[in-house]
MOPAC internal coordinates of N, CA, C and O (Angstrom, degrees):
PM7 1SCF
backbone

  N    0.0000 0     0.00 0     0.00 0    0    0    0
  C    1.4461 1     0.00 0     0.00 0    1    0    0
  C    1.5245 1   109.45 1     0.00 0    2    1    0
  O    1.2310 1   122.32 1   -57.88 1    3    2    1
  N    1.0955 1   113.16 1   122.12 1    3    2    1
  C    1.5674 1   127.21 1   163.73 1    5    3    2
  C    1.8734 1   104.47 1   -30.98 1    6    5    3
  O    1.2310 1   127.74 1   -45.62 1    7    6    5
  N    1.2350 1   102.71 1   134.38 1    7    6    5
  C    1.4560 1   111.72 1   164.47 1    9    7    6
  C    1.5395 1   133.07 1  -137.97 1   10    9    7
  O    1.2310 1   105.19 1   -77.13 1   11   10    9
  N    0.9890 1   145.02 1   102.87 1   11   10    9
  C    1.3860 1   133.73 1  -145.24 1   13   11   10
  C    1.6895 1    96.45 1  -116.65 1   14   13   11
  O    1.2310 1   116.95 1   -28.86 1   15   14   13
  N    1.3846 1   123.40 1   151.14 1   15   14   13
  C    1.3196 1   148.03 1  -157.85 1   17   15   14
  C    1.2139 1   107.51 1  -128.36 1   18   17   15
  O    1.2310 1   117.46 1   -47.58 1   19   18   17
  N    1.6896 1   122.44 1   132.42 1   19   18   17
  C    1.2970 1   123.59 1   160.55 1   21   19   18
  C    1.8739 1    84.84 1  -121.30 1   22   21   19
  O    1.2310 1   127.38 1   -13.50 1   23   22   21
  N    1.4864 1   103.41 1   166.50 1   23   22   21
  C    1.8036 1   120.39 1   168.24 1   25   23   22
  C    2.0469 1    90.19 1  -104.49 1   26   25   23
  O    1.2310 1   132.63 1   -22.70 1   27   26   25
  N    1.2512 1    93.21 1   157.30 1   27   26   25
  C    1.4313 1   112.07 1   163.54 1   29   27   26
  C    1.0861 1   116.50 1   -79.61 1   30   29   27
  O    1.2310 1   124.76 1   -10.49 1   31   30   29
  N    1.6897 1   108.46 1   169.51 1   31   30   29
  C    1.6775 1   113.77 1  -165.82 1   33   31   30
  C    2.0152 1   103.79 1   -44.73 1   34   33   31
  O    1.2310 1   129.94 1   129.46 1   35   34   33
  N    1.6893 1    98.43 1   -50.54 1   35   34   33
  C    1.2857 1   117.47 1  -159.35 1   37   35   34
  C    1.2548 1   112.06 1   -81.64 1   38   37   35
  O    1.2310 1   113.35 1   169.99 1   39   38   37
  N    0.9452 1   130.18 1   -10.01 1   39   38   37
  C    1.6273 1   131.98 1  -174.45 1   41   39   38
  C    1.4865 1   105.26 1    99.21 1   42   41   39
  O    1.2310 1   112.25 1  -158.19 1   43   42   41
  N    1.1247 1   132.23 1    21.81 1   43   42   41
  C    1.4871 1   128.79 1  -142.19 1   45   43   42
  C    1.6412 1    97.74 1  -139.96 1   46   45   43
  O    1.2310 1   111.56 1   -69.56 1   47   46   45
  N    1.2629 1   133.50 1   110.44 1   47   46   45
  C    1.4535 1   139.89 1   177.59 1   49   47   46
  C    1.6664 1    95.59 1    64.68 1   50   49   47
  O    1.2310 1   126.11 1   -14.69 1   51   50   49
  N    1.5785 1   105.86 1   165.31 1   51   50   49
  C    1.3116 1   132.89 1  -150.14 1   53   51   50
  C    1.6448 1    93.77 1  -129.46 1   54   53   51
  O    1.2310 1   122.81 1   -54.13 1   55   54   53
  N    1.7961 1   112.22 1   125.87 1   55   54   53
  C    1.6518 1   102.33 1   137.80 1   57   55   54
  C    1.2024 1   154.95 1  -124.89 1   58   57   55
  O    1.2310 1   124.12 1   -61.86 1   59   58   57
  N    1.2144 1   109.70 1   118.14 1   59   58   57
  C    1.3024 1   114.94 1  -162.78 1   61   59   58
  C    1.3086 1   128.79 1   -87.76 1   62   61   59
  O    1.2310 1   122.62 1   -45.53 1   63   62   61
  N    1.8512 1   112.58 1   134.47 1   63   62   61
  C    1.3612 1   114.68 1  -139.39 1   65   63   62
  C    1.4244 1    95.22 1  -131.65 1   66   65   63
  O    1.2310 1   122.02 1   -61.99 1   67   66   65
  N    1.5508 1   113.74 1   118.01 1   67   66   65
  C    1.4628 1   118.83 1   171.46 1   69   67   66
  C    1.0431 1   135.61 1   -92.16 1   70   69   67
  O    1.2310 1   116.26 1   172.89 1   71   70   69
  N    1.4453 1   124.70 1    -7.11 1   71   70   69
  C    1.4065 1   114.07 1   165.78 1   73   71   70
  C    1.6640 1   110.33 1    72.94 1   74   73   71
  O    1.2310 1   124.82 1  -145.78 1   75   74   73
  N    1.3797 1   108.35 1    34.22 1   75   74   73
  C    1.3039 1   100.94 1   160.60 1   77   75   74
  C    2.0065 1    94.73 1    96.16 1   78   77   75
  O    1.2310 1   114.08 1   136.66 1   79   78   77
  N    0.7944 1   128.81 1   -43.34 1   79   78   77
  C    1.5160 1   138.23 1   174.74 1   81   79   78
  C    1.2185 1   112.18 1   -32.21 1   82   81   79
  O    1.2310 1   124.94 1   -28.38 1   83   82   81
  N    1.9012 1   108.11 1   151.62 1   83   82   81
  C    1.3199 1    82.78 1  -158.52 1   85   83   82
  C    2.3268 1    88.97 1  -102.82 1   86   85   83
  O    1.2310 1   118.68 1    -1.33 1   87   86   85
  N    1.0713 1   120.12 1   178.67 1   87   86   85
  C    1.5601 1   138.35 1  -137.00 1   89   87   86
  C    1.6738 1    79.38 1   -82.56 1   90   89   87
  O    1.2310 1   118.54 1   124.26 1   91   90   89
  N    1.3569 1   120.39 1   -55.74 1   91   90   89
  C    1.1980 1   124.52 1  -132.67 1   93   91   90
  C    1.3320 1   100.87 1   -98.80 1   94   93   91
  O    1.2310 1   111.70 1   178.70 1   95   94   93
  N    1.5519 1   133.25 1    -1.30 1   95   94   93
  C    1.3911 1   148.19 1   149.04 1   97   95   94
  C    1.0754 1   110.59 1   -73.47 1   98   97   95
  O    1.2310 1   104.32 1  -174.14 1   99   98   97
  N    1.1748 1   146.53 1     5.86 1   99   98   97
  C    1.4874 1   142.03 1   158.58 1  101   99   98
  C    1.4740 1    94.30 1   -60.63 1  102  101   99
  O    1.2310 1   129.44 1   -19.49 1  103  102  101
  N    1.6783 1    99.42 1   160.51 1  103  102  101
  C    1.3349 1   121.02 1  -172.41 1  105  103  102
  C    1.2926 1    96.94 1  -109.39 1  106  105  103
  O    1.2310 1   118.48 1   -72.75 1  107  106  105
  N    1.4953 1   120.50 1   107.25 1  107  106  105
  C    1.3533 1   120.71 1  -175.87 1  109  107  106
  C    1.4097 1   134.88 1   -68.79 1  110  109  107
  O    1.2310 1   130.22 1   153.81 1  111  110  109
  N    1.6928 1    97.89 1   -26.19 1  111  110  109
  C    1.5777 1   102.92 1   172.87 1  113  111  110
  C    1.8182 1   101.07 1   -74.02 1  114  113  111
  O    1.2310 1   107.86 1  -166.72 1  115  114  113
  N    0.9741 1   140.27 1    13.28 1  115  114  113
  C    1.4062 1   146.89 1  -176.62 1  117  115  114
  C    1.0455 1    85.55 1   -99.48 1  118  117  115
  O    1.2310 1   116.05 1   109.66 1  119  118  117
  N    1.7565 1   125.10 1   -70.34 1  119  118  117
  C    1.4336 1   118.62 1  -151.78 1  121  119  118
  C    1.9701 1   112.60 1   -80.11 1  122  121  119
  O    1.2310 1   136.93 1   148.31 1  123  122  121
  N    0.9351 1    84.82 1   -31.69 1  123  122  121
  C    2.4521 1    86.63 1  -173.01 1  125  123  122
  C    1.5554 1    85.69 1   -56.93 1  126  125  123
  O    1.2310 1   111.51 1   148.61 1  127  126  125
  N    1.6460 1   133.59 1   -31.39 1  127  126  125
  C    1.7639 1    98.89 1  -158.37 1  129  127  126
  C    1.7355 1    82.92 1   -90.69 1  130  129  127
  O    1.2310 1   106.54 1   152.18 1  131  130  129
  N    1.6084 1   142.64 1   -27.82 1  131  130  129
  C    1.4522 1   117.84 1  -165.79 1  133  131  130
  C    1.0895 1   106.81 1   -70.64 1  134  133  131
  O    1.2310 1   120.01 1   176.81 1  135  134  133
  N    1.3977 1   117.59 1    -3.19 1  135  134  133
  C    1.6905 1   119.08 1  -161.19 1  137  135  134
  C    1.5700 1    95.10 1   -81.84 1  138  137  135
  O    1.2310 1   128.41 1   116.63 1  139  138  137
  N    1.7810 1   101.40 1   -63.37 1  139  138  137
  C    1.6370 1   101.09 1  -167.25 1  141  139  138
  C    1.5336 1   105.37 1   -56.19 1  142  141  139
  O    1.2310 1   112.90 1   130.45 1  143  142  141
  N    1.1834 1   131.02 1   -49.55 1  143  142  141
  C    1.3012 1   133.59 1  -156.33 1  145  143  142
  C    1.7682 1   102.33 1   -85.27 1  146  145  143
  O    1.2310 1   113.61 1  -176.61 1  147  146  145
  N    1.7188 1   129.69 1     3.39 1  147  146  145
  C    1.4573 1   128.68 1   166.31 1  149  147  146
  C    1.3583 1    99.52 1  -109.59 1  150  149  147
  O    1.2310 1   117.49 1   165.76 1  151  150  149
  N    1.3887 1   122.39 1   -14.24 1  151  150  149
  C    1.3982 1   117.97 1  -147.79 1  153  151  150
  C    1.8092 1   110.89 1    34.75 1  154  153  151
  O    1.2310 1   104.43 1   166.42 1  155  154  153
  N    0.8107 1   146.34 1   -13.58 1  155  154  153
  C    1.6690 1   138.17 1  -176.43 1  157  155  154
  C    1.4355 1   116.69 1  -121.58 1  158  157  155
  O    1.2310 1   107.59 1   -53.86 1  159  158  157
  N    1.1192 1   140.76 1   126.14 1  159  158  157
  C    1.5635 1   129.96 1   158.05 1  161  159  158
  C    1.2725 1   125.52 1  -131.25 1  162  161  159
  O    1.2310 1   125.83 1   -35.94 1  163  162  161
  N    1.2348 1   106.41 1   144.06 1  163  162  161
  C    2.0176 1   111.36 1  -177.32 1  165  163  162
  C    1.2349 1    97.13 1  -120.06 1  166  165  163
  O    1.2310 1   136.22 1   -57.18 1  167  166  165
  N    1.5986 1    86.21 1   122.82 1  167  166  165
  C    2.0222 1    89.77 1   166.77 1  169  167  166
  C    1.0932 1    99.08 1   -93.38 1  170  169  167
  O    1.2310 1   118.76 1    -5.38 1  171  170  169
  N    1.1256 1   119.97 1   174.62 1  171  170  169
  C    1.6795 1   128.46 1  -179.72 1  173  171  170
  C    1.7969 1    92.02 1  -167.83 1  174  173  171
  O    1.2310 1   132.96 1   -32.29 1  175  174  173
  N    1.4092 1    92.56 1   147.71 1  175  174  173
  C    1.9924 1   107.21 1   170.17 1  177  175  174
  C    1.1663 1   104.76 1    55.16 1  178  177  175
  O    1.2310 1   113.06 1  -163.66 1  179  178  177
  N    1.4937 1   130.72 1    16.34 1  179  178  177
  C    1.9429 1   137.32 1   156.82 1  181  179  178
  C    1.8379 1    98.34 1   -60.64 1  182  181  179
  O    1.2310 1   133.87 1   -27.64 1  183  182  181
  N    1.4385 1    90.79 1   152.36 1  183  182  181
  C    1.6748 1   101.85 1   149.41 1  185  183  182
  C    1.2848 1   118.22 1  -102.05 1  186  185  183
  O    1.2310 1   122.52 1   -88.36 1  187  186  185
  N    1.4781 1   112.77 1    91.64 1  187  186  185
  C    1.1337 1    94.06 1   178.48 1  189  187  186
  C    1.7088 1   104.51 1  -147.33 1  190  189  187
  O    1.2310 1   115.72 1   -31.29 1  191  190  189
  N    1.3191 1   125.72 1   148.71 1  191  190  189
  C    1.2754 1   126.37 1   175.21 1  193  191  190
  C    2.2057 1   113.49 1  -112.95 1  194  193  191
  O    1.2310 1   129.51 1    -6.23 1  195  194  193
  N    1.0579 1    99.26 1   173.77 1  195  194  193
  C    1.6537 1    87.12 1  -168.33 1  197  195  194
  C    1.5630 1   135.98 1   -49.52 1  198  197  195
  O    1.2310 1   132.64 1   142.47 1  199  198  197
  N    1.3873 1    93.18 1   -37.53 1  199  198  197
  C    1.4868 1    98.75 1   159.76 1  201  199  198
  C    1.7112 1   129.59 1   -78.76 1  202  201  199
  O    1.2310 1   124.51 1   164.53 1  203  202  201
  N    1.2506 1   108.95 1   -15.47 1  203  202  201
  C    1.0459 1    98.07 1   141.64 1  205  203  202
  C    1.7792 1   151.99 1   -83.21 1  206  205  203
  O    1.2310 1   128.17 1   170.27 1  207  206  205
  N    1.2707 1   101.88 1    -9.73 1  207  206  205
  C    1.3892 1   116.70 1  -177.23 1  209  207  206
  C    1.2879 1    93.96 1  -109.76 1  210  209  207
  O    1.2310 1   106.98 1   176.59 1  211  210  209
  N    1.4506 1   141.85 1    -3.41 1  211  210  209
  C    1.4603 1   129.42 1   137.57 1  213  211  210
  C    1.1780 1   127.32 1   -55.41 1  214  213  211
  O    1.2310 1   121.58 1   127.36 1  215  214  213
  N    1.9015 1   114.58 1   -52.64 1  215  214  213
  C    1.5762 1   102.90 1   158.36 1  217  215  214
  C    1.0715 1   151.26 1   -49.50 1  218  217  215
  O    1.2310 1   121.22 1   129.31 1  219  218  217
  N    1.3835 1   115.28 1   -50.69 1  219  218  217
  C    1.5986 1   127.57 1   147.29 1  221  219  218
  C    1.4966 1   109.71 1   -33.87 1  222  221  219
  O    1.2310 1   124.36 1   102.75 1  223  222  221
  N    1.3990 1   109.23 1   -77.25 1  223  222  221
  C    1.6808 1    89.82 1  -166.86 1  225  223  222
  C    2.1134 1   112.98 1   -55.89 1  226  225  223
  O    1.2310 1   127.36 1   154.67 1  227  226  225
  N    1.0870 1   103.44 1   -25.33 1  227  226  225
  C    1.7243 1    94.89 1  -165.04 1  229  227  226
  C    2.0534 1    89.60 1   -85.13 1  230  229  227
  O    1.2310 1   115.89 1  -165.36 1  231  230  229
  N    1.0420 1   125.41 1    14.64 1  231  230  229
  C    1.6059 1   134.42 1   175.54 1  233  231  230
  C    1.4738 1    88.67 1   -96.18 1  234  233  231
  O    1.2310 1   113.54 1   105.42 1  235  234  233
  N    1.2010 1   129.82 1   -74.58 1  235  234  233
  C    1.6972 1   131.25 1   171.87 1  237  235  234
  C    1.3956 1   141.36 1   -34.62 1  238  237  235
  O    1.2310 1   134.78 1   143.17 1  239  238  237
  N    1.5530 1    89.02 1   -36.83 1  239  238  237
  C    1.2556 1    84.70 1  -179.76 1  241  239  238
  C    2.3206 1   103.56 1  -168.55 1  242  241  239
  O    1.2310 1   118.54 1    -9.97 1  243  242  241
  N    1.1199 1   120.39 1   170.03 1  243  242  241
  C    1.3076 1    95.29 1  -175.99 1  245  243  242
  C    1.1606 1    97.70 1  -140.08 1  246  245  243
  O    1.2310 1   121.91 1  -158.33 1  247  246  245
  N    1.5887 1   113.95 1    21.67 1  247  246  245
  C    1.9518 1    94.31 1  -175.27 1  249  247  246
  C    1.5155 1    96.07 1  -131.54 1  250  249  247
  O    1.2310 1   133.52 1   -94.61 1  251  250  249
  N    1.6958 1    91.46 1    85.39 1  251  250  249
  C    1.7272 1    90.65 1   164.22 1  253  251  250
  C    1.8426 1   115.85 1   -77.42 1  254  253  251
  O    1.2310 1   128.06 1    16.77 1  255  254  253
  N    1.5924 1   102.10 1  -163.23 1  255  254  253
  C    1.2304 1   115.77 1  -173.38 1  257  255  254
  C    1.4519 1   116.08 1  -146.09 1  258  257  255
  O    1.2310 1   109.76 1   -30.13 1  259  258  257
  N    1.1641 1   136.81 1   149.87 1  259  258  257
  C    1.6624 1   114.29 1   179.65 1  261  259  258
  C    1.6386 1    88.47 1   -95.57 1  262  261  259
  O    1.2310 1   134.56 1   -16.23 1  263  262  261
  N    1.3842 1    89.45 1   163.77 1  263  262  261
  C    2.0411 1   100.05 1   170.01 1  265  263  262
  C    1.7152 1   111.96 1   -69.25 1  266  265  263
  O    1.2310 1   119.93 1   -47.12 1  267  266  265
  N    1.4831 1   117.74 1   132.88 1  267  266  265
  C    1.3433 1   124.13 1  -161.32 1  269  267  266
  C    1.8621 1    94.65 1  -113.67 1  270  269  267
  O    1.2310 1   118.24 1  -136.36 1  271  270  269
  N    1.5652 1   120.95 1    43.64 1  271  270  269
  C    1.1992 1   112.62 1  -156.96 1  273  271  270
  C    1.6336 1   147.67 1    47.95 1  274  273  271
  O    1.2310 1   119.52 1   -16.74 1  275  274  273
  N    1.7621 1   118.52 1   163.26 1  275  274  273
  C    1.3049 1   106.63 1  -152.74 1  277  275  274
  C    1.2999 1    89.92 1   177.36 1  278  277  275
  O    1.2310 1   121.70 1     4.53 1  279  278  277
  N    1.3153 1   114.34 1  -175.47 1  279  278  277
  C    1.5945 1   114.93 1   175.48 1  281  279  278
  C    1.7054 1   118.31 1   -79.70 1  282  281  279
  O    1.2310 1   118.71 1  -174.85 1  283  282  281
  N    1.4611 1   120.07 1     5.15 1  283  282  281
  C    1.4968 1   131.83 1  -162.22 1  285  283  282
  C    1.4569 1    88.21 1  -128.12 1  286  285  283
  O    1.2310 1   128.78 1   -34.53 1  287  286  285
  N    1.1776 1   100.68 1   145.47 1  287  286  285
  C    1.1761 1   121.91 1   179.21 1  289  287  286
  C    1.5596 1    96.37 1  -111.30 1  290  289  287
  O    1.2310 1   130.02 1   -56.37 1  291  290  289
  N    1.6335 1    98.29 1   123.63 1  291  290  289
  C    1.8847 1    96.69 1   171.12 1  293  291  290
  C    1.3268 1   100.87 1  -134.04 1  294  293  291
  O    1.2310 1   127.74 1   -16.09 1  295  294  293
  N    1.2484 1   102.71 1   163.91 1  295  294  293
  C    1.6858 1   155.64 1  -134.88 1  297  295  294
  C    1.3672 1    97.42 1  -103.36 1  298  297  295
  O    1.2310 1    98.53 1   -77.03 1  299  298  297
  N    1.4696 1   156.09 1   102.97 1  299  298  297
  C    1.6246 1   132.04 1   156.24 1  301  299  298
  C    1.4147 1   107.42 1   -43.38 1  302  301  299
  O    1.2310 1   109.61 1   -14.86 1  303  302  301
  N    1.3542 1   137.09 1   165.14 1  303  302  301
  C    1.4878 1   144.84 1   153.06 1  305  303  302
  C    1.7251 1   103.91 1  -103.13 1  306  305  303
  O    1.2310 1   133.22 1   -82.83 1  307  306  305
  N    1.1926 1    92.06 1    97.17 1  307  306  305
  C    1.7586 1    81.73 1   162.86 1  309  307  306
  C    1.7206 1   102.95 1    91.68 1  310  309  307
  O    1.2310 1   116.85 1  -170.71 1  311  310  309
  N    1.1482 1   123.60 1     9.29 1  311  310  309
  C    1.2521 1   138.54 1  -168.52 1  313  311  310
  C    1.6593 1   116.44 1    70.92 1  314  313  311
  O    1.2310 1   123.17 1   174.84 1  315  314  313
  N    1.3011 1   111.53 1    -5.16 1  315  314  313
  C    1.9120 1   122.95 1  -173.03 1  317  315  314
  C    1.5918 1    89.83 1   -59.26 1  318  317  315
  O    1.2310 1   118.57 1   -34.81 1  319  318  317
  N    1.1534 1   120.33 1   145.19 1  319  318  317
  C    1.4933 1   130.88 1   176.43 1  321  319  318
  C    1.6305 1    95.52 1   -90.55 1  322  321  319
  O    1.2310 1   117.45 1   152.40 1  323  322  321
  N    1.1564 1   122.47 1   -27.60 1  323  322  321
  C    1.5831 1   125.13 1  -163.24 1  325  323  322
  C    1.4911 1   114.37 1   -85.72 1  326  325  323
  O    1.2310 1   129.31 1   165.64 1  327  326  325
  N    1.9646 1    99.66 1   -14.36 1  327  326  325
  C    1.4661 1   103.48 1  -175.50 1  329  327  326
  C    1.4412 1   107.56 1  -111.79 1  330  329  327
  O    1.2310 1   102.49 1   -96.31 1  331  330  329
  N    1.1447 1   149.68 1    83.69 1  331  330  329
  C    1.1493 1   163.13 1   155.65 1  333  331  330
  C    1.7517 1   132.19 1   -44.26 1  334  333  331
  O    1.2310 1   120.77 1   -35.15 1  335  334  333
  N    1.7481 1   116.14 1   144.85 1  335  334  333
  C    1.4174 1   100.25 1  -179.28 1  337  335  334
  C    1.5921 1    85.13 1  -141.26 1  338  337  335
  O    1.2310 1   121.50 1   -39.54 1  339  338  337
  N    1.4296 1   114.74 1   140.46 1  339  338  337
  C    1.4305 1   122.34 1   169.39 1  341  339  338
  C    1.3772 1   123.01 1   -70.55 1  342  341  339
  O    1.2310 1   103.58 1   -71.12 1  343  342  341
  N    1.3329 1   147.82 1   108.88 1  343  342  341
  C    1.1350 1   146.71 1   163.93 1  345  343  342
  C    1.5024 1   105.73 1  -110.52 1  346  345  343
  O    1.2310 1   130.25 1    -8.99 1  347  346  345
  N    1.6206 1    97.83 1   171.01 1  347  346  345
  C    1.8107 1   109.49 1  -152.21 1  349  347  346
  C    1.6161 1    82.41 1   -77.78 1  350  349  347
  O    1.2310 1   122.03 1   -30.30 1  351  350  349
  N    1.4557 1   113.72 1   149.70 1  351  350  349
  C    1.2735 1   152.98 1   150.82 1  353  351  350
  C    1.5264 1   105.23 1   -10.87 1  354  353  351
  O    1.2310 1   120.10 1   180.00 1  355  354  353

């Protein structure tokens, strides 16, 4: 599956933009090295719903973290501390 890349403002994490594609056709040995070497990634235009972007990510990688606070206040998904949604302050 086609995958297209933008860099962040800062040079700092990668986003990656599918065009409608679905999450779990990514080529993973593609994605674990942009991960270690961006530390950050945004998918954007995937098909994907939570259980699926749970598999994928726990295929990548297995050592999440819960959020330890910040200026955003987030949301659990599903009660997972590791899966998070940003809402306003």
């Amino acid at each position: 599956m086609r995958m297209l890349k933008d860099d962040f403002p800062a040079d700092y994490g990668l986003v990656l933009r599918g065009e409608g594609g679905d999450l779990l056709a990514l080529d993973k040995a593609e994605v674990s090295p942009l991960f270690r070497a961006r530390k950050v990634l945004l998918f954007r235009g995937f098909d994907a719903d939570i259980d699926r972007f749970k598999s994928f990510t726990s295929a990548i990688s297995g050592d999440f973290v819960d959020y330890r606070g910040g200026s955003f206040k987030r949301d659990k998904i599903q009660g997972d501390p590791t899966l998070l949604s940003v809402t306003s302050a």
